[in-house]
MITOR-204441 format. One record per residue: residue in three letters; z, x, y of N, C-alpha, C in turn. Coordinates in steps of 0.02 Angstrom, whole numbers, plus 50000, padded with zeros to 5 digits. Layout:
BEGIN
alaZXYZXYZXY ...
// end
This chain:
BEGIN
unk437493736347439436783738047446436643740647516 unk436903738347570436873739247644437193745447664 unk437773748647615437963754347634437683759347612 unk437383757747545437063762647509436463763847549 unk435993759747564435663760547606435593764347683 unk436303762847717436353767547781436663774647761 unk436983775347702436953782447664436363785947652 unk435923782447633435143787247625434893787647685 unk434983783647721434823785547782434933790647819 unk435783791647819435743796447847435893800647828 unk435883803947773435633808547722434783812347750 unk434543807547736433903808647752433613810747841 unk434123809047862434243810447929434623817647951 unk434993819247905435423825447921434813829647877 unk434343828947824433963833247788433263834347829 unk433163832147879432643830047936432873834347978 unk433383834948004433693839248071433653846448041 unk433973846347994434003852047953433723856347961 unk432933854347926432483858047898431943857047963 unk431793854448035431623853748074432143862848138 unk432683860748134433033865948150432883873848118 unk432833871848054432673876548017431993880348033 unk431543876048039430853877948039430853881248107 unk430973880148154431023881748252431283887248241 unk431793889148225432393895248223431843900348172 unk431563897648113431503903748106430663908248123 unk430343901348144429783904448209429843906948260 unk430553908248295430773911648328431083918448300 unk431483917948251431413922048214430963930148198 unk430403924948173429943930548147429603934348204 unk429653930948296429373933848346429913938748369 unk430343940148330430593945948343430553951948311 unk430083951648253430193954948208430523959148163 unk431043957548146431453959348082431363956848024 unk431513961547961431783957547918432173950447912 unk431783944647874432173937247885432653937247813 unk433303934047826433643929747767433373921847799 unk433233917647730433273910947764433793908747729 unk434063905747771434673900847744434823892047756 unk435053887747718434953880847727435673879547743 unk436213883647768436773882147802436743886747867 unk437333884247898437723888447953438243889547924 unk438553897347929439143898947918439713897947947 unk439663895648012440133893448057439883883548069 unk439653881147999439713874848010440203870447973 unk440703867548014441283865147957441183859547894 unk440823858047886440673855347853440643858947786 unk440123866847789439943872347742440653873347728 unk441053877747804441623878547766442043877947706 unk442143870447723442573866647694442413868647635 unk441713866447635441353865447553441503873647511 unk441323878147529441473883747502442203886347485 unk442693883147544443193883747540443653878947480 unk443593875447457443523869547413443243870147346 unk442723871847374442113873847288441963880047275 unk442353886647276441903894147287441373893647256 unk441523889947189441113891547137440273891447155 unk440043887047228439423886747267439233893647284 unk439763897647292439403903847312439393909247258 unk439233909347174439073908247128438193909347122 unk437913905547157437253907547176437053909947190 unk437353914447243437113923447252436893928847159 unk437183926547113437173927947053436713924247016 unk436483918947017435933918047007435313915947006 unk435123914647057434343914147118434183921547084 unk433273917447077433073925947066432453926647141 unk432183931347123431673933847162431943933747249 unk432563935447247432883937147316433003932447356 unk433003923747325433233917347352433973917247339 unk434313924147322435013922747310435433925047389 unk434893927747430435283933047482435373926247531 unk435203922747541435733918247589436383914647570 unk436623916747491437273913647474437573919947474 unk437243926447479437733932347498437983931747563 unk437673930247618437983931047683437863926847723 unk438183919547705438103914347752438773911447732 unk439273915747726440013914747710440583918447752 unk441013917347773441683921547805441863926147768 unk441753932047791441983940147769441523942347703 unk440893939447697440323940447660440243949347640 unk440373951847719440113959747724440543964047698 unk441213960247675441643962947637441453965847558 unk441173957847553441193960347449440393963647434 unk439853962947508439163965947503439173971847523 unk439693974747548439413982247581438913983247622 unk438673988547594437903988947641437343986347564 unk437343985547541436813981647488436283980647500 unk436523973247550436043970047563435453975347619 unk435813978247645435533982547709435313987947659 unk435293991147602435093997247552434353989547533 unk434153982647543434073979647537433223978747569 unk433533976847627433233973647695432913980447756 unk433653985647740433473986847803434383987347872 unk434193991947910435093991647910434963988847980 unk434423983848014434503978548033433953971148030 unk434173966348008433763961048003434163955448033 unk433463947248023433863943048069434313939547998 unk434733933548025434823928047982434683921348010 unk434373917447948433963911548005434373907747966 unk434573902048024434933893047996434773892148015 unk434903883848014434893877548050435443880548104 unk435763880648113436463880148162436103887548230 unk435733891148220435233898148248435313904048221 unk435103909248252434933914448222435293922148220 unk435633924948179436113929348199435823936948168 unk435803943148205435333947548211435963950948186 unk436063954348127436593960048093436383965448092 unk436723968448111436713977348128437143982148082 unk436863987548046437193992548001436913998948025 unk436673999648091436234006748109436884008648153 unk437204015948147437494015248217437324017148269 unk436734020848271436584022548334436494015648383 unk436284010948339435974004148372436663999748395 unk437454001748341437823997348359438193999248420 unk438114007048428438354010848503438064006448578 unk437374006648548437074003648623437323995048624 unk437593991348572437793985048580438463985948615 unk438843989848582439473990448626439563993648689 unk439113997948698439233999748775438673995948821 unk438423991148812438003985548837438443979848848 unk438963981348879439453974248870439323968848920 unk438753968248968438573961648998438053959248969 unk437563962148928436943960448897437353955548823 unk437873960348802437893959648722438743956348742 unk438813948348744439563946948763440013944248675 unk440543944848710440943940148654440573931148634 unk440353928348572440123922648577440893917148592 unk441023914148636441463908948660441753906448594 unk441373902448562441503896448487441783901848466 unk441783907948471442363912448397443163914648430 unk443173914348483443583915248539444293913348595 unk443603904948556444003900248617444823899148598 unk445023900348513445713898848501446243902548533 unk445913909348557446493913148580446563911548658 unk446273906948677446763903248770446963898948765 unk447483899548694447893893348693448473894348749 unk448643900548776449243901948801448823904248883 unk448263905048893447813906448957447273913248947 unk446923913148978446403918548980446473925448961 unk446193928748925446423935948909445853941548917 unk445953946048885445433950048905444823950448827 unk445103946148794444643944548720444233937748751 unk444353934248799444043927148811443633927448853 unk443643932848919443333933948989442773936648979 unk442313935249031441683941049043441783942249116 unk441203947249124440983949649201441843950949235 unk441703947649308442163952249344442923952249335 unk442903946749292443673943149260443873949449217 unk443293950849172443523954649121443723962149148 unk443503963849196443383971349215444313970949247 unk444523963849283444943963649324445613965149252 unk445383960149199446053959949137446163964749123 unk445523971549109445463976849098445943982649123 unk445763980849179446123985849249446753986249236 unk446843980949227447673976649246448123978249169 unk447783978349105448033975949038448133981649024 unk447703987749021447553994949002448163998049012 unk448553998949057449004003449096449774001649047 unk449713995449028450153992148988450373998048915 unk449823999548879449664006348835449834012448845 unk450454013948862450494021548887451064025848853 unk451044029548868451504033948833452304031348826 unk452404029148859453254026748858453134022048805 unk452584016148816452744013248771452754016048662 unk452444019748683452024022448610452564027548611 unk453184031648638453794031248617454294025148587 unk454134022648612454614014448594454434014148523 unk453684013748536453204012248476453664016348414 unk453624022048424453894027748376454474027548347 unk455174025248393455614024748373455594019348337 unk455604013248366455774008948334455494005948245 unk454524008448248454434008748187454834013848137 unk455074019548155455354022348109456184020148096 unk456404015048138457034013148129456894007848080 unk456694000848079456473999648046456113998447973 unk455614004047981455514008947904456324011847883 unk456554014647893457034017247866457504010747833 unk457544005447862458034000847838457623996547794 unk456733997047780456503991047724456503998047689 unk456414003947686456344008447626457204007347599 unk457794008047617458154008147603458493999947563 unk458123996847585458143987447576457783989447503 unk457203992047506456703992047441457133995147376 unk457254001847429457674006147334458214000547321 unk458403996647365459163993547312458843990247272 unk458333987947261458323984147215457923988147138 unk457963994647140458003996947080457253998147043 unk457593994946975456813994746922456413988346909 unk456743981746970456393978446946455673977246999 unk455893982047050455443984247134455413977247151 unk455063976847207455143972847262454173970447250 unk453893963547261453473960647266453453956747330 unk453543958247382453803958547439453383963147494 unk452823965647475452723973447508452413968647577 unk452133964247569451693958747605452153955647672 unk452533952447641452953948147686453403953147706 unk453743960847700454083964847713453813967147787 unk453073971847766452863973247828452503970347883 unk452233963547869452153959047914453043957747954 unk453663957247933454123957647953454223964148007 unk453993971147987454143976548023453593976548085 unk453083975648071452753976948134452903969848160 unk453063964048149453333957948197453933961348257 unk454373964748208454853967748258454663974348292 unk454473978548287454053981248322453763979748382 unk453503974448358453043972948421453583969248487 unk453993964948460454473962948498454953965348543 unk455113971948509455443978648537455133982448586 unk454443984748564454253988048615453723983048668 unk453553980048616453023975548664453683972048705 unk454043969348714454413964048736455233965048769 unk455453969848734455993972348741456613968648701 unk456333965348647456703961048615457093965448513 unk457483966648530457553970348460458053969248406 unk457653968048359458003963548268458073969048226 unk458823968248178458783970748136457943968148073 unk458063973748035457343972147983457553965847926 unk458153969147912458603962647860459243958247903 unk459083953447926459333949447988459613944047946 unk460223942647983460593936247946460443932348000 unk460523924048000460263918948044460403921448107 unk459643920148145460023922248220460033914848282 unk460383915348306460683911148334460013909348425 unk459803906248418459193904348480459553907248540 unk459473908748612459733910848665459803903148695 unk460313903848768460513895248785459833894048808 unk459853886248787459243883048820458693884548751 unk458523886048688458063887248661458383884148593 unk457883882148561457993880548477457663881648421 unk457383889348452457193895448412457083901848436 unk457163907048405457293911648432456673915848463 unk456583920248487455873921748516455283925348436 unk455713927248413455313931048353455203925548303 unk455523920648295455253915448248454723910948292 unk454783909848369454353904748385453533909648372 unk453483917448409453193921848420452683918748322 unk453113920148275452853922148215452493915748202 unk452793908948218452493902748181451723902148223 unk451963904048304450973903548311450803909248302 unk450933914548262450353921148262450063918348184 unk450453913448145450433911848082449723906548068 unk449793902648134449483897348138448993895448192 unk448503901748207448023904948240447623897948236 unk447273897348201446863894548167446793885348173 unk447173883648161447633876248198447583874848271 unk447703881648315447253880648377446823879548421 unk446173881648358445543880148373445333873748346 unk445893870348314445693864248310446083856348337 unk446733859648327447103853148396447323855348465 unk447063854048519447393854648580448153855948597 unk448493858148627449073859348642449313852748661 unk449213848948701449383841648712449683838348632 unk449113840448590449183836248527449913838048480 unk449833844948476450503847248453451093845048475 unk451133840948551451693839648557451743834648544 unk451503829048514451753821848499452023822048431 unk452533815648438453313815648402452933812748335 unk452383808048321452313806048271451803811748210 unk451653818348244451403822048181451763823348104 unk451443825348075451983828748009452303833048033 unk452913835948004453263843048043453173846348028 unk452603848747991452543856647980452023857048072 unk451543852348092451243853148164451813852848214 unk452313846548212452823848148243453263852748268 unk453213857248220453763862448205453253867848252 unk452483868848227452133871548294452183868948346 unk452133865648369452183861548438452503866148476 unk453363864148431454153865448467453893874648491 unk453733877048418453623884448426453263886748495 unk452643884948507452283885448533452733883448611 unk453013879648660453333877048703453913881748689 unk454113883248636454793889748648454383895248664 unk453843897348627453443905348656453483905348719 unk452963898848751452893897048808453403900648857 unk454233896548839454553898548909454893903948890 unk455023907148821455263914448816454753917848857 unk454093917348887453733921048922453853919448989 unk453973915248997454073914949082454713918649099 unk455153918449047455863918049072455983926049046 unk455483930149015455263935749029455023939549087 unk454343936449097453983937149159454483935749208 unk455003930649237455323931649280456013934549278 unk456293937249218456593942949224456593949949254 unk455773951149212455353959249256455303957349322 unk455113951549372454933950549420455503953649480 unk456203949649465456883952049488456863959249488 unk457043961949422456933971149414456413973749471 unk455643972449501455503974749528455643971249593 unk455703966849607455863964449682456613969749703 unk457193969349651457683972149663457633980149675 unk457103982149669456903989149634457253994049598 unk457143989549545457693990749493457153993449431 unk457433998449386457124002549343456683995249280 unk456213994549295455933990349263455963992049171 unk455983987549134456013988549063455753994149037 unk455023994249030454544002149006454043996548958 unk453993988348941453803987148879453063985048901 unk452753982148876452113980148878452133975448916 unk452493971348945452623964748990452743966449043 unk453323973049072453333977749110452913978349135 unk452643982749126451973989749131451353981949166 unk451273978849125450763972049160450743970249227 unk451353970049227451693965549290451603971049343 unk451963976949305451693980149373451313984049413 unk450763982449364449953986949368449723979149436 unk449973972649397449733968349434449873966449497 unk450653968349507450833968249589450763973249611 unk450523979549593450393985449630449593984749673 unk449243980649610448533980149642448593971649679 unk448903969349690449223964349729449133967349803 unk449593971649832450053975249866449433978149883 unk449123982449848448573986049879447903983349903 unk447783977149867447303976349896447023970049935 unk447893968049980447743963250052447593957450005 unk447723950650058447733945650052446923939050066 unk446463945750037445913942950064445863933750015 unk445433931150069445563924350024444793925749972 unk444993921849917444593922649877444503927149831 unk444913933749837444743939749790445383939149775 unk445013937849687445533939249643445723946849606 unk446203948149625446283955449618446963956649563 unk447303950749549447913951649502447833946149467 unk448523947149418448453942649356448863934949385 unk448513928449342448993925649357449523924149311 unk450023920349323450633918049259450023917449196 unk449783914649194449413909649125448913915149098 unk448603919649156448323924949109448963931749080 unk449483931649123449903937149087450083934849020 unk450193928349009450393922948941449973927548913 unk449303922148911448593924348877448493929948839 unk448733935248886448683943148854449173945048818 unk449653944048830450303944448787450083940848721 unk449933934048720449883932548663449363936748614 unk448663936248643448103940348632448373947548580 unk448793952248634449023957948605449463955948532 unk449783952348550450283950748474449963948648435 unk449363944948431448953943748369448553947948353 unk448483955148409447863959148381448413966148353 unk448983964948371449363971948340450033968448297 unk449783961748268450423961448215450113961848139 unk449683954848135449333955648064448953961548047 unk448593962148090448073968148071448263974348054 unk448893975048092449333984848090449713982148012 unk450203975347996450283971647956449953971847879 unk449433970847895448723974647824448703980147798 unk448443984847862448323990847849448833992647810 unk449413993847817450223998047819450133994547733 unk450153987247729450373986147665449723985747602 unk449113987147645448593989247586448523996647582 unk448964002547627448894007247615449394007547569 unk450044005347571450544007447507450324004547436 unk449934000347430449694000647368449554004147355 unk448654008547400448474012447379448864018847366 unk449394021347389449524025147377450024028047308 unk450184019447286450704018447234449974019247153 unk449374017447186448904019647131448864027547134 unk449054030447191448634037647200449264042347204 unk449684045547160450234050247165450114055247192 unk449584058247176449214063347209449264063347284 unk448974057447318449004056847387449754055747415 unk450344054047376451074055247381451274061247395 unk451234065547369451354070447348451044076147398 unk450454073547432449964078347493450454074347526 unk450524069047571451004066747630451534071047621 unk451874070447560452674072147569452574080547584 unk452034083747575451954090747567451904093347658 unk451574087247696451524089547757451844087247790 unk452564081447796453074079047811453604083947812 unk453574089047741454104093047754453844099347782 unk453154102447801453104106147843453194104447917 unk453094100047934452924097048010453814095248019 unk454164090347990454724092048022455314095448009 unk455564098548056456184102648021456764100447986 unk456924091448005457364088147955456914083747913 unk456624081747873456374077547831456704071547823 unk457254073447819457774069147766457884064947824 unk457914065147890458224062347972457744061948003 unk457294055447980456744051748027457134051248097 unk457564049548114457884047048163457894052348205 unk457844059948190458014064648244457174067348262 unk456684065348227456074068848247455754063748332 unk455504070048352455374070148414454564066348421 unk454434060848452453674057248441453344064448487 unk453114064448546452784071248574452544078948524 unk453204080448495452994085748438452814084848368 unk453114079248343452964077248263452224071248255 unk452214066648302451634063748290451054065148293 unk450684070748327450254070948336449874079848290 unk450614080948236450704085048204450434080248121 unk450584074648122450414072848075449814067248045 unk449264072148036448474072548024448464068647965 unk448794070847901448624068647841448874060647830 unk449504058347868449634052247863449024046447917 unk448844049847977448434046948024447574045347969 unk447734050847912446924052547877446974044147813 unk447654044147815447764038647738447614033447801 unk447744033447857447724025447894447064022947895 unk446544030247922445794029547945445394027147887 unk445784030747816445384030147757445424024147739 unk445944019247748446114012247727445744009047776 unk445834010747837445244003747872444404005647870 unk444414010447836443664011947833443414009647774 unk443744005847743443524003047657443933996447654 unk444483995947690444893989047686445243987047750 unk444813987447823445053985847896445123979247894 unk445643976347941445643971347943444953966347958 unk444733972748018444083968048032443383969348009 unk443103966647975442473968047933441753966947969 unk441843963148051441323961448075441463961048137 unk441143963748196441233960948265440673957348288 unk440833950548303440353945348340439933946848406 unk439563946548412439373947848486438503940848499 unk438583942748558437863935948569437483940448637 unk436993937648632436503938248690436713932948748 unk436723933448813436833928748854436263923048835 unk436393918248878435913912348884435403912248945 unk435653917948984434983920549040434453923349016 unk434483927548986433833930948974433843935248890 unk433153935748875433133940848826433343949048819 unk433653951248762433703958748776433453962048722 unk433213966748728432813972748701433163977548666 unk433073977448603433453984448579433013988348544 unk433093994148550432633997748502432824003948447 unk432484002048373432754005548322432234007748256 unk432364013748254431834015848218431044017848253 unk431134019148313430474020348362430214014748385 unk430574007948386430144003648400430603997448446 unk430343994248490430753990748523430663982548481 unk431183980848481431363972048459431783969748510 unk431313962048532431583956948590431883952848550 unk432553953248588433113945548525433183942848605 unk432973936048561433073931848622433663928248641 unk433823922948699434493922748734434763918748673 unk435363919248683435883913748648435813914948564 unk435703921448549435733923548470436293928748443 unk436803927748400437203931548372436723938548382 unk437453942248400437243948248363437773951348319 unk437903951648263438503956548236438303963148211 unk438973966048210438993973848204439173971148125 unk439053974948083439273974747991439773980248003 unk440263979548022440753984848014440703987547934 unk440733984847896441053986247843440353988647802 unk439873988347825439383991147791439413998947843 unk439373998147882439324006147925439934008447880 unk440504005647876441084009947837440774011947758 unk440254010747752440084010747675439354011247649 unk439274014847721438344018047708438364024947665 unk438084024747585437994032447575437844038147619 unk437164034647697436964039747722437734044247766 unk438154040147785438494042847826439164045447797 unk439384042747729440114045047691439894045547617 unk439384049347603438944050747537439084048847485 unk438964050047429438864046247369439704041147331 unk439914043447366440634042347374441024038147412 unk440674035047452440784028047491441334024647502 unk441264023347441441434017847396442284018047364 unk442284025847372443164028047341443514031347409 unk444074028747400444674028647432445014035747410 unk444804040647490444954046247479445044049947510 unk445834049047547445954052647617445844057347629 unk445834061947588445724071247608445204072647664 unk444614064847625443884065747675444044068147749 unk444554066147765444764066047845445064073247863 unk444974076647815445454082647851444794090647834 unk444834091247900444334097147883444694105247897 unk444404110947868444584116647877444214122347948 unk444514123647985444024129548009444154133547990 unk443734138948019443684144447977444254148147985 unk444664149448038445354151548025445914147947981 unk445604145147951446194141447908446614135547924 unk446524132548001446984127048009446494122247996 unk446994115248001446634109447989446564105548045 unk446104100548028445994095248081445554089648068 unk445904084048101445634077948086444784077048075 unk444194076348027443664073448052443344070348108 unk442964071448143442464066548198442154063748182 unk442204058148165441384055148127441044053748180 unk440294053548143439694053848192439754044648232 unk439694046648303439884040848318439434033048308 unk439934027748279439624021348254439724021248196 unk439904027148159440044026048081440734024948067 unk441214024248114441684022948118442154017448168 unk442194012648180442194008248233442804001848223 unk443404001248183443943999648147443943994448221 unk444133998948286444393996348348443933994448399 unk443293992048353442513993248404442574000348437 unk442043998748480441964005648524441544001548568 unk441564008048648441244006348733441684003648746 unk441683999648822442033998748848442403991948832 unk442133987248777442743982848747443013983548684 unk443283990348678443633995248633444293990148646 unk444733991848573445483988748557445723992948626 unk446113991148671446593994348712447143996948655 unk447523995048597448063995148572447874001048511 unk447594003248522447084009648447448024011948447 unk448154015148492448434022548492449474015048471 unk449464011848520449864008148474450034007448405 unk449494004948369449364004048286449334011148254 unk449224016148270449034022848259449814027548264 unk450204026248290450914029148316451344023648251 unk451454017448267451464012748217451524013648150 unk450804014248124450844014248071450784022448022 unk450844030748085451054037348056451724035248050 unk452114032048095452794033848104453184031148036 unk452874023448016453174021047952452994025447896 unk452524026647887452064031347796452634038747805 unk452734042047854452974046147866453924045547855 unk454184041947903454994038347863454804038847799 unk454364033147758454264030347703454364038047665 unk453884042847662453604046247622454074054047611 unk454474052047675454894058447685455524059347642 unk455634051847616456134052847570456284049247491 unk455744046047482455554039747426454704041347402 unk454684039847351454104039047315453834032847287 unk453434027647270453294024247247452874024547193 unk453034018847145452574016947078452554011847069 unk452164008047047452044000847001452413999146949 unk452763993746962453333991946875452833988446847 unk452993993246784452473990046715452553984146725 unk452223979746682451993973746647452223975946571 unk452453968446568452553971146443451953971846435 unk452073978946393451213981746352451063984646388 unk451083984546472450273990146519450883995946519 unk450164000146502450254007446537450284009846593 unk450664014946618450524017046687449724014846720 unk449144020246687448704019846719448274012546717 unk448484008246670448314001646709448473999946757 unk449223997746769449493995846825449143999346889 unk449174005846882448814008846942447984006146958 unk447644006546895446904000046915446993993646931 unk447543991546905447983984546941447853983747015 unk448353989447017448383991647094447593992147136 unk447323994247117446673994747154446133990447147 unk446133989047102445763980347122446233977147141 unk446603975447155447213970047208446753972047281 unk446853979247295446453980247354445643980347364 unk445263980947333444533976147302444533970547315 unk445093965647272444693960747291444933956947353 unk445173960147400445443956647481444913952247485 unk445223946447531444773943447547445073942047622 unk444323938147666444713935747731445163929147748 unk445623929047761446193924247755446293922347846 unk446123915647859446303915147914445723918847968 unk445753924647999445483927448042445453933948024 unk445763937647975445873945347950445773945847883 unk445543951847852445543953347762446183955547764 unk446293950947683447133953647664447063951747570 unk447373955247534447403955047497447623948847470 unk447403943747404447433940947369448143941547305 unk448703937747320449183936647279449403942147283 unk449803946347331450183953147313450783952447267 unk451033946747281451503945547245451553946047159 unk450993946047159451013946447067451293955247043 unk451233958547088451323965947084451903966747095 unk452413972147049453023973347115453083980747100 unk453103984647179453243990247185453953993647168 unk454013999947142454784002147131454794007347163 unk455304007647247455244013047264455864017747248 unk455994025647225456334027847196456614035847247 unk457054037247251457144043147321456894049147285 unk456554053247326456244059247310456944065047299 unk456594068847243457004073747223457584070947190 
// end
């Protein structure tokens, strides 16, 4: 009776805060004037989580609430803006607020309006709580504001350069060449694999050029280096795997002996990343003290953007002008989680699509064999003359993250100093301090006004325009209607990385193999191919990125051209 009792209590106590929270937030709210959703959760409250995560069937109610009490079970969920498009915004309005209990988050689908959020980068910051998991390894340039950030900036940028985005080139097409060739052996019964394959290729990739570390694609056990009891690409993979686990146990915690071992096994990982980076970092260090031809990789290039502006700019006390150990970590790690899964997606939700679309096979392979003079010998094409020759494969990349990007939303907040002003549609709106702001990526990717009645279909050609002399060339979209890598000045540093990346594989791929879908008993071709495309429909967000739902039930058959 006594427990039941302090159960209603505080029941009645959490339904009190609630709707007290509720009521404040959204009188603040309405003094901003937008369009309101009201909602009786936080989307970022774990508790909701869980529950949705556990029960989908709760979010079910978007389907049937009538009289427009269904729109807070549309978007008070993780990767919501995925399965709504712009809807709700064909709706509301292409910006309104969202009111909880937990506060108030102001969504944006205008782009002129999402331009001025991104190039407003001290007004409009990263919110911390979405953030904080990635300094598990030290500060980066995704965690920093103000002069920190401008300094990571300085320092991280230079890392991106042409040598490396050769590396980039070769090595994805070495690579590609050995899972396309891994794929045809296995014939007619294809490979269901497309998932865990290229999450494998851009892992090594990134290791190679980012790191200077380089794996075959089909690797027999590899043996840890002395002193380690895993190798750098397995410790590298278990925390890029287990993002998420960060933001909820401390590094301290991972290391105690009495967890289960699947945390254990992070722990170890995590403490091997650890000193494969130092024992990196003080490898390059030697090379330049010795002045010795430093690597060329992304760890490289860091180090020595950072002792150059070391060197140059005196020993004043107090000005921090270079990186330290724990932020070079930081960024390193940072970069490997923002160019493995995500390039990882793209690559393997574009080969679906393309295993639905023969047509779009058949345009690649058409401008693969104009552009290079061997087709057949990925290995001899030149990155400087062939990559930036090939438009139509760069057009299948743009077209896939503009309908299925990894990232469907960028977070942003108002500081806690003061209010800021934006203005849209002729009129100015004050959002006050400490309020979300997000960009709806995925609705700007999917406004009729800006990619017309047609939105909605997956259709690379869109990207390739004619002049009037007859050559081609990539599309410009009007800027904000396109924003995969954000945009202003806390733009992806790594665009042109993922972009070299993932022409260089479609291109190997396409230059000498074709793909199709192995029936099912009974389906027809053109099922399988609608197979295929709702697989990519119904992605959902997994972890921190959209990725497709059960690839494995599919298996691709890739077969050599001609």
């Amino acid at each position: 009776m006594l427990l039941s009792g302090v159960i209603v209590t505080l029941l009645l106590g959490l339904l009190s805060w609630t709707s007290l929270s509720l009521w404040k937030n959204y009188t603040t709210a309405r003094q901003i004037g937008l369009p309101i959703v009201l909602s009786p959760v936080t989307p970022l409250n774990l508790f909701w989580i869980l529950s949705w995560r556990l029960f989908p069937q709760i979010l079910l109610l978007k389907y049937l609430l009538p009289f427009g009490l269904d729109r807070w079970a549309r978007c008070t969920y993780i990767g919501w803006s995925f399965d709504d498009k712009h809807a709700l915004h064909d709706e509301l309005g292409e910006i309104f607020t969202i009111v909880t209990p937990g506060g108030n988050e102001v969504v944006i689908a205008d782009p002129e309006t999402a331009q001025v959020v991104f190039s407003r980068r001290k007004e409009y910051i990263k919110p911390a709580v979405m953030y904080e998991q990635l300094n598990v390894f030290g500060p980066n340039l995704n965690t920093v504001e103000g002069e920190d950030w401008q300094r990571h900036r300085r320092l991280t940028a230079p890392s991106f350069n042409e040598k490396v985005s050769s590396q980039v080139w070769s090595e994805a097409r070495r690579q590609a060449q050995d899972m396309a060739s891994s794929w045809a052996r296995k014939g007619l019964e294809g490979t269901s694999e497309t998932v865990e394959d290229t999450a494998t290729l851009t892992l090594h990739v990134l290791t190679s050029a980012g790191f200077g570390m380089s794996y075959p694609f089909r690797h027999a056990t590899q043996t840890p280096t002395d002193g380690h009891k895993m190798t750098y690409r397995d410790s590298l993979s278990i925390c890029l795997k287990n993002i998420i686990t960060f933001a909820i146990l401390p590094k301290k915690v991972l290391r105690l002996k009495w967890l289960p071992s699947k945390l254990r096994t992070l722990g170890q990982a995590m403490q091997e990343f650890q000193r494969y980076m130092q024992e990196t970092l003080a490898h390059e260090r030697e090379l330049v003290s010795g002045r010795t031809a430093v690597s060329g990789n992304l760890v490289s290039a860091m180090l020595k953007a950072s002792e150059e502006s070391q060197q140059s700019g005196g020993k004043d006390a107090g000005l921090k002008i270079s990186l330290a150990d724990d932020e070079i970590f930081g960024n390193i790690f940072a970069y490997s989680l923002a160019g493995h899964e995500t390039t990882a997606n793209t690559i393997a939700t574009a080969l679906v699509l393309l295993a639905s679309y023969p047509n779009y096979q058949r345009w690649l392979a058409e401008e693969i064999g104009n552009v290079c003079s061997d087709s057949s010998q990925p290995e001899t094409w030149d990155y400087d003359t062939v990559f930036p020759r090939l438009q139509r494969c760069l057009a299948v990349m743009y077209e896939t993250l503009r309908l299925y990007g990894s990232i469907v939303f960028i977070p942003k907040a108002t500081s806690a100093e003061s209010a800021k002003t934006l203005s849209y549609a002729g009129k100015y709106y004050t959002i006050p301090p400490s309020t979300f702001v997000t960009i709806n990526v995925q609705a700007l990717h999917t406004d009729p006004g800006s990619w017309g009645p047609d939105c909605l279909t997956w259709r690379p050609d869109r990207w390739i325009e004619t002049s009037d002399s007859g050559a081609s060339r990539l599309l410009n979209p009007k800027p904000g209607t396109f924003v995969p890598w954000a945009d202003g000045p806390r733009n992806c540093p790594g665009q042109k990385f993922a972009q070299v990346e993932f022409v260089a594989v479609l291109a190997t791929l396409f230059s000498g193999f074709q793909v199709r879908p192995v029936l099912q008993k009974g389906q027809s071709e053109e099922e399988a191919r609608r197979w295929l495309q709702c697989m990519a429909d119904g992605s959902k967000i997994s972890a921190i990125t959209l990725q497709m739902q059960e690839p494995k039930k599919v298996a691709l058959e890739w077969v050599r051209r001609g």
